[in-house]
C-alpha angles and dihedrals in degrees: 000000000000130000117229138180132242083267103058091031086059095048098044088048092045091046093036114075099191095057124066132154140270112194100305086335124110114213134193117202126196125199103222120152089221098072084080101074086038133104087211100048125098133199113228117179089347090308118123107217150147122239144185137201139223121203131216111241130178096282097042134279117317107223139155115297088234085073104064120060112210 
C-alpha cells in the first residue's frame, strides 16, 4: 500500500474506471458474477460486483501500489 494526496487520489479515480468516489471515500469496484449469490456482493448499473474502500486518513488515502505510476 502506498499513501497518496488529494492530487494523485483525484487523478488514479478520473483515469480508473473501475474507482469513483463515495463522499471522501475511494472505491473499487469488480464485475464477478459471483457477487450475485454473495452476502457481501453488490449490484451496481445492473453489474454484480465486490468492492473495497480506501479511507482517507490524516496523510492521505492508503491504496495499492498498481494504482500509482512513478
Amino acid at each position: 500500500m502506498i499513501t497518496i494526496d488529494y492530487d494523485t487520489a483525484h487523478s488514479i479515480v478520473e483515469n480508473n474506471n473501475s474507482l469513483s468516489w463515495d463522499g471522501w471515500k475511494i472505491i473499487d469496484f469488480k464485475k464477478d458474477f459471483k457477487a450475485e449469490f454473495s452476502n457481501t456482493g453488490i449490484r451496481i448499473n445492473g453489474t454484480w460486483g465486490f468492492y473495497r474502500t480506501y479511507e482517507l486518513d490524516r496523510d492521505g488515502w492508503k491504496v495499492p501500489e498498481k494504482y500509482v505510476r512513478r
